[in-house]
N, C-alpha and C positions, 0 to 999 in steps of 0.2 A: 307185400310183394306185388300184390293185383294194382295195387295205385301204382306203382314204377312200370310196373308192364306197361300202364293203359298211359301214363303219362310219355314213355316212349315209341306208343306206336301213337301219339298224336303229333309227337315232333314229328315222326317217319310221314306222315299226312303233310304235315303245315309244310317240309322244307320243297317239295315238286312246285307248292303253289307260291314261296317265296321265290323261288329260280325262275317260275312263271313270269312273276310280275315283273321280276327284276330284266326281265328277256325285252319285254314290252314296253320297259320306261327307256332301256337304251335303246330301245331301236326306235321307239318315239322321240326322244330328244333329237338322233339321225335325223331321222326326217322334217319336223320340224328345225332345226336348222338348215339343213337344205333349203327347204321353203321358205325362210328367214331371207337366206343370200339370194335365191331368187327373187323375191319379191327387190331388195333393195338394188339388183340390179335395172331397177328404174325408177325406184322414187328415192327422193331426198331422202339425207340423213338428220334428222333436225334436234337429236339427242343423242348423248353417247354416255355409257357408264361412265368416262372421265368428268364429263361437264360433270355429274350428280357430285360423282368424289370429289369434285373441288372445290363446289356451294358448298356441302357438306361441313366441309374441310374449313372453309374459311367462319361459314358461322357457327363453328365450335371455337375458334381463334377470336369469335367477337368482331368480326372482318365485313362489314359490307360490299361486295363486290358484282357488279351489276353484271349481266350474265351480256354478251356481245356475240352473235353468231348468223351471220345471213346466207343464203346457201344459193351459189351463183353456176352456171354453167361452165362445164371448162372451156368455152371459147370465150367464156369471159374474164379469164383471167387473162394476164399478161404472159405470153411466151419467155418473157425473157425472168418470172420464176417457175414456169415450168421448169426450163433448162438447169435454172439454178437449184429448185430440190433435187432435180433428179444427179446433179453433178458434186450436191453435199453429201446427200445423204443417200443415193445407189447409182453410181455410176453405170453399172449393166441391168440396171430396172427393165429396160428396153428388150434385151437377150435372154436374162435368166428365166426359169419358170417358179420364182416363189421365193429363193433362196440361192443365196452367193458364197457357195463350199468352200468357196477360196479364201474370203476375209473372212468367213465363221473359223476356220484352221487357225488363218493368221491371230485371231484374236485369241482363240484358245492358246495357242505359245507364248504371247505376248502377253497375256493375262498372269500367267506364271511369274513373270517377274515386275508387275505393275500393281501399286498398290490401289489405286485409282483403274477399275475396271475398264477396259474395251469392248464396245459392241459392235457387234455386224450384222445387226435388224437391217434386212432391206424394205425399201418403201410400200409392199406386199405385207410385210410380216407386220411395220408399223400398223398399215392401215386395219389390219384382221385385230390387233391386238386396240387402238382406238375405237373400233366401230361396236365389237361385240366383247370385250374382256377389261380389264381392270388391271391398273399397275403392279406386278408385283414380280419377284423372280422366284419364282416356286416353280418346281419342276413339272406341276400341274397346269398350272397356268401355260408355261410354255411350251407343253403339250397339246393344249387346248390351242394355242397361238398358231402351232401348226397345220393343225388342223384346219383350222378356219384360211389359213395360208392356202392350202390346197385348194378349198375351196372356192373361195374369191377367184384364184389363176385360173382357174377350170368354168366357171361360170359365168363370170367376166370376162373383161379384157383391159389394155393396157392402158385405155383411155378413162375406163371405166374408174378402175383402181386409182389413178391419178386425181382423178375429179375427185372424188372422194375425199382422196387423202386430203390434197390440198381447202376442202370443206371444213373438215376435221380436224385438225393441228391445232394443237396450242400455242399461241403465238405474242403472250403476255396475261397478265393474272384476267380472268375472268373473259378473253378473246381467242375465237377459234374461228379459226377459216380463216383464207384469204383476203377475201372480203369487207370484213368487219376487222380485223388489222390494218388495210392500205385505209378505210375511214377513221379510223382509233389515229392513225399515230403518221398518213399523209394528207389527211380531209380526201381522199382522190377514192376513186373506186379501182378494185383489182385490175381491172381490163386496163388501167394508164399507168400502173405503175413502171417506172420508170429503170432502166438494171440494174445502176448503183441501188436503189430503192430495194428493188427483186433480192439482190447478192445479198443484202444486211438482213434481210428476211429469213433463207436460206441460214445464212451465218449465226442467227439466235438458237436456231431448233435444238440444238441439243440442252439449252438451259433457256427456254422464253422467258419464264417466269423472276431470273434474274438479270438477265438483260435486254437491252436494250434496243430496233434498230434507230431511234432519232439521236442515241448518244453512247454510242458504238467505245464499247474498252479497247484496247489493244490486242487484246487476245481475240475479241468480234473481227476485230481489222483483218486482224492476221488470217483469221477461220476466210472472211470476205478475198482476201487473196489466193489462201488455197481452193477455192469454189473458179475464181477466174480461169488458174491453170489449168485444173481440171474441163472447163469448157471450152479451154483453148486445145487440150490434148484431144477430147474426145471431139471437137471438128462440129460443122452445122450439120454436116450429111449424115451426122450419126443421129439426129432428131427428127424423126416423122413427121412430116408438114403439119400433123395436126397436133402435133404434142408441143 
């Protein structure tokens, strides 16, 4: 009985200094990530857990695929795919603060009867989940997504977010950023691409890695025309001189 005693007044001991530690590693990961998002709110991003997953990825597949990523300012890309990410892939990037409740709903009901899932990531929630997390739909993750959503909108800004993103995308097997895509697949640099050029660009993101912009399917065409009306709806004055 003395050994059960002594063996449970050592648990009673060890659990204060587990909840201890346990207190200090969350509130240290808090803050170290905080000072993660500040610090990259001025320097390049010149790795991302996608790029690794995807070396990874491919040479386990046996795959050689030469890694493409050059990190350019956002005055040096071309306005005209600023306007077209932000008119494929978040129309009120501009307005929202992080998240667009209205196509997260929409998608949720229409999920219900879609076998082929709907997303309503906005260009925020992309870039949090590119810069600092890893693909996956686990309730953790997209937890974590949030978070880092919050973050980014609060410590950044809209210009900020954008450069980024537009750095960071995958934009064909082993090509991320802008950049290194308008060299891959127009020889031209970001800053001259050109807006049919910008639209097909736009128009890949949801599948880069299977399509194409120099030889565009029917369904790119099509996604390329809903991006027009979309810019045509939302107007030039909806775009900040500098975006």
């Amino acid at each position: 009985m003395g050994y059960i005693r002594n063996g449970f007044a050592k648990t009673k001991n060890i659990l204060p200094r587990l909840k201890k530690v346990a207190l200090i590693s969350f509130f240290g990961s808090l803050i170290a990530s905080v000072l993660f998002v500040v610090v990259l709110k001025w320097f390049p991003v010149y790795i991302t857990p996608l790029v690794l997953l995807r070396a990874s990825e491919y040479a386990l597949d046996g795959k050689w695929v030469s890694i493409q990523k050059d990190w350019v300012s956002l005055e040096e890309i071309s306005p005209h795919l600023r306007k077209a990410v932000i008119a494929s892939e978040d129309p009120k990037f501009l307005s929202h603060s992080g998240f667009d409740f209205e196509a997260i709903a929409k998608a949720i009901e229409a999920n219900k009867r879609r076998k082929v899932k709907m997303g309503a990531s906005t260009i925020s929630q992309q870039t949090a989940k590119n810069v600092f997390l890893y693909p996956s739909r686990t309730f953790i993750r997209k937890g974590l997504e949030a978070y880092f959503t919050v973050l980014i909108e609060n410590i950044w800004d809209k210009r900020r977010i954008l450069e980024v993103y537009l750095n960071v995308i995958e934009l064909g097997p082993g090509i991320y950023g802008a950049e290194a895509a308008a060299q891959h697949y127009f020889q031209k640099s970001a800053r001259n691409l050109a807006q049919g050029e910008a639209q097909l660009f736009a128009a890949i993101l949801p599948n880069p890695r299977k399509w194409n912009p120099k030889r565009p399917t029917n369904f790119v065409l099509r996604r390329r025309n809903f991006i027009k009306r979309n810019l045509a709806l939302l107007g030039n004055s909806y775009f900040k001189p500098t975006m």
